[in-house]
C-alpha positions, -999 to +999 in steps of 0.1 A: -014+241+060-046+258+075-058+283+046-059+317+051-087+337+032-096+378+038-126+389+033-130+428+034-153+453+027-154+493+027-178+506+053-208+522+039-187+532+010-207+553-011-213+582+017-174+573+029-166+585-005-186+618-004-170+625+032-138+627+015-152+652-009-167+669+016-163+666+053-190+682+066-215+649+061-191+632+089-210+625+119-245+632+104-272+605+088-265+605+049-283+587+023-271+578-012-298+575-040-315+604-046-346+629-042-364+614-018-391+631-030-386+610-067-388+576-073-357+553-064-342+535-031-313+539-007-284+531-023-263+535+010-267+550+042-244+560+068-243+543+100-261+579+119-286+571+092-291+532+102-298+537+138-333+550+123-340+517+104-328+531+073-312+503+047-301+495+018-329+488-010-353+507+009-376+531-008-364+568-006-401+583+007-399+559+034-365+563+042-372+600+043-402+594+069-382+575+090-356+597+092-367+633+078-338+649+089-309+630+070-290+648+043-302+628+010-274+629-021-279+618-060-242+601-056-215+601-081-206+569-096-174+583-113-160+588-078-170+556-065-156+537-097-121+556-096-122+549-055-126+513-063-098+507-091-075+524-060-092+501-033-078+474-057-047+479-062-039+483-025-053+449-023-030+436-057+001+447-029+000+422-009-015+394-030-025+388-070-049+367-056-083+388-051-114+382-056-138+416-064-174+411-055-183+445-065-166+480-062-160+476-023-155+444-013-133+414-019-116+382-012-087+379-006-059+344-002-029+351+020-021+317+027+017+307+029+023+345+036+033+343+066+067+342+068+063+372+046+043+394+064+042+384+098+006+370+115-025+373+093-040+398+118-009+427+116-010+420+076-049+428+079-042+461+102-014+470+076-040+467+046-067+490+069-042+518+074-030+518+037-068+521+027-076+548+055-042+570+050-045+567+009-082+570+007-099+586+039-121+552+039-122+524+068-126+489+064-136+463+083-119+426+074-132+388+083-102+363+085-112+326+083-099+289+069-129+301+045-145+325+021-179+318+037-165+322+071-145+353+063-174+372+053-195+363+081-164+374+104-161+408+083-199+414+083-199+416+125-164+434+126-182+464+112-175+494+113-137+492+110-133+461+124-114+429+126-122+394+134-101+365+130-117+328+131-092+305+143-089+271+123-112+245+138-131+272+155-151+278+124-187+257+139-185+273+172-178+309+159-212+305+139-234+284+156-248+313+182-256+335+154-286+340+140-301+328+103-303+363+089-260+362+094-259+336+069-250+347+034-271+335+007-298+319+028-323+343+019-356+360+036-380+330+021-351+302+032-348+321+067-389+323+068-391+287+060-369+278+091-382+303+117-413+286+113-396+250+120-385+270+151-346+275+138-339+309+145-299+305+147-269+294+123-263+261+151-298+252+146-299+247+108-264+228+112-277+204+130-306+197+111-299+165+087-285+170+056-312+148+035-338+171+052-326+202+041-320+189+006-357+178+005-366+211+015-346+235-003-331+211-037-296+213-041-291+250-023-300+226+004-265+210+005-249+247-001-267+253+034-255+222+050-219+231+045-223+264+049-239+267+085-212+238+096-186+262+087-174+242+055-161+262+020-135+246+000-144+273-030-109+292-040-104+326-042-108+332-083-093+361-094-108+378-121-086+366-158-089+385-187-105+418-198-142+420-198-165+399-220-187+429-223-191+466-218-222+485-213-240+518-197-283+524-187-293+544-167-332+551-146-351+579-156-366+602-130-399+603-148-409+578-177-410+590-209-422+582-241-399+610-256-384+594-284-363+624-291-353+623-258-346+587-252-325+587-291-303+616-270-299+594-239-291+565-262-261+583-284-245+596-250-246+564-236-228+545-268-208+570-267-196+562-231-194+527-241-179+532-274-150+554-258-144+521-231-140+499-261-117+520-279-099+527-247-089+489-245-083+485-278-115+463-283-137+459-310-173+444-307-199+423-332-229+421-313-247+457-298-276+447-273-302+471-264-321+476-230-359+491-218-375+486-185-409+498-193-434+517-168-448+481-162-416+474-153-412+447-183-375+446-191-368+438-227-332+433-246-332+430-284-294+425-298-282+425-335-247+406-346-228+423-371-202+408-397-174+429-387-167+443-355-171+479-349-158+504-319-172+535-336-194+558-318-215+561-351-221+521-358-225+515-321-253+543-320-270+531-355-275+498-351-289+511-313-315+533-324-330+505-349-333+485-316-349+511-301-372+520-330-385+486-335-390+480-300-410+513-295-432+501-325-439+467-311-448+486-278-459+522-271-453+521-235-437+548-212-400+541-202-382+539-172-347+528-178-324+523-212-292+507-217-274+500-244-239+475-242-215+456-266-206+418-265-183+394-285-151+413-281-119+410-306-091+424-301-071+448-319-084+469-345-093+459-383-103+484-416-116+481-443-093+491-470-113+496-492-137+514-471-123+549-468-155+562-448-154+537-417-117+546-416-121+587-414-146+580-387-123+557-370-096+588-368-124+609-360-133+590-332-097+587-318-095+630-321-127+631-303-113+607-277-077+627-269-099+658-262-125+642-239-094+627-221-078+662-219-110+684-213-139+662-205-163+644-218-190+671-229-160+693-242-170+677-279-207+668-277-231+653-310-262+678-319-288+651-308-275+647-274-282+686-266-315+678-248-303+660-223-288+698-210-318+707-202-325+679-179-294+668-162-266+688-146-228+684-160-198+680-136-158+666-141-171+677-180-197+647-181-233+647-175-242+636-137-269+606-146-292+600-119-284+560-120-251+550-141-247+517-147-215+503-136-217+468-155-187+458-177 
């Protein structure tokens, strides 16, 4: 039996997500990311906005020259995370085997589900109307023997497409295309061929295999079976809760604030210490993060003998990070993260340690009210400057680049 692997993907789904929030941005070139007038790239940008050559990864000044008349929004990753987990579970309806490859895209294995659901290509128009009449969003899908194949397929389905490869077909649907349709080839491995004269998919799959590993290593062979149409990888669905948690986020200006990068670092552990509680983890090891102004990214981590979830040890062991680390280097920063690793489950005190286990209650008050209220309904002293620097909304400060990472 011929596999049969979905591939699909929310069309530009960060500015999809604002047009549900507010439809006035529909029909008209919108770019995720920020001030253009700041420091920071496109995030997304609508399809209006791509017709001007804007992408993502581009810097936000050019992306304004280019196209100075497109409405330019900070984004909210809240909205986009909670638009994801419900993206998902649509998804976990017609199969528990997905693949995530971000917040809005996945794979997805349907085979033997035919007799099920009917053809592969009704099941795929089924899952497009459940994610545009549940969420407001379209998405386009690649179907394919393939994961490789399928993405290829959903990439030139968009927007709010659908292409289905037939089994077999898999060489011919790819060999007109050209290199840059290829995923994981790359702008130097694309560069490298164009100047062989290869300019399409065919052309590199006809090329010898002992050639292209000579040329490229072993992402040579990858290349081989991937421009012939050949991907026996499996769809792996994601086991187990996360291995890690943790939150940064990209200051609009560097700073050498220490005040001000001690409040950014509390709020943070707190977000992180609140996820950790939430799943009734505890953690042993706290890692911290700094991009400098150089941009020299550092991470200094410290491994504790029990495990902690409290806000308090979390931020503690943080700051000394961040202390030392400031010492070693008095350099303007651009970006700080802090995160927890080497998860336990379930939660252990210390009997005979009545202070770790009032701020363990404490914690768990402050927790039922953020979940009622918001998150700023409660806030410590020494995260009050960062009021006067970022606006609140949904009861949580709106950072200008969240991390998403687990």
């Amino acid at each position: 039996m011929a596999r049969c692997i979905f591939h699909i993907d929310l069309d530009a789904f960060f500015v999809s997500v604002e047009r549900v929030y507010n439809p006035d941005l529909r029909g008209k070139p919108v770019v995720v990311g920020g001030d253009p007038r700041g420091r920071g790239v496109v995030a997304c940008a609508s399809y209006e906005a791509r017709v001007y050559g804007l992408k993502s990864g581009m810097p936000l000044g050019k992306a304004h020259r280019l196209c100075p008349h497109a409405i330019f929004l900070s984004g909210d990753f809240h909205r986009y995370s909670e638009a994801s987990a419900k993206f998902m579970a649509i998804l976990g309806d017609f199969t528990p085997d997905i693949e995530p490859m971000g917040l809005e895209e996945a794979y997805l294995d349907l085979t033997g589900f035919e007799p099920l659901y009917g053809p592969a290509g009704e099941t795929a128009l089924r899952v497009k109307k459940r994610v545009k009449d549940e969420l407001g969003l379209t998405a386009s899908v690649g179907i394919a023997t393939s994961k490789i194949v399928a993405k290829v397929a959903s990439g030139l389905s968009k927007p709010d497409g659908l292409i289905e490869v037939p089994a077999g077909q898999e060489r011919a649907f790819l060999s007109p295309l050209p290199l840059s349709k290829l995923p994981f080839l790359g702008f130097k491995g694309e560069s490298v061929l164009k100047r062989m004269g290869i300019t399409t998919i065919g052309g590199l799959s006809r090329l010898p295999l002992s050639f292209l590993k000579q040329t490229f290593g072993v992402h040579g062979e990858m290349l081989y079976r991937y421009a012939n149409g050949i991907d026996n990888s499996k769809v792996q669905p994601l086991m187990g809760p996360p291995r890690s948690i943790s939150r940064s986020t990209t200051f609009s200006a560097d700073t050498s604030d220490r005040g001000f990068l001690k409040a950014m670092l509390h709020y943070l552990g707190e977000r992180v210490g609140a996820e950790l509680r939430a799943g009734g983890r505890q953690a042993k090891c706290i890692t911290l993060k700094l991009r400098y102004t150089d941009f020299q990214t550092i991470t200094r981590s410290h491994t504790l003998r029990e495990a902690v979830d409290t806000d308090r040890a979390i931020f503690e062991v943080g700051c000394r990070l961040l202390e030392r680390a400031l010492e070693q280097r008095a350099v303007p920063v651009r970006l700080i993260g802090i995160g927890v690793s080497h998860l336990a489950e379930g939660r252990q005190l210390n009997m005979f340690d009545t202070w770790a286990e009032a701020l363990e209650r404490l914690n768990l008050a402050i927790d039922k009210i953020r979940d009622k209220y918001g998150f700023n309904a409660i806030e410590a002293g020494c995260t009050m400057p960062l009021r006067e620097v970022f606006p609140t909304g949904d009861g949580r400060y709106l950072l200008r680049t969240p991390s998403l990472s687990r």
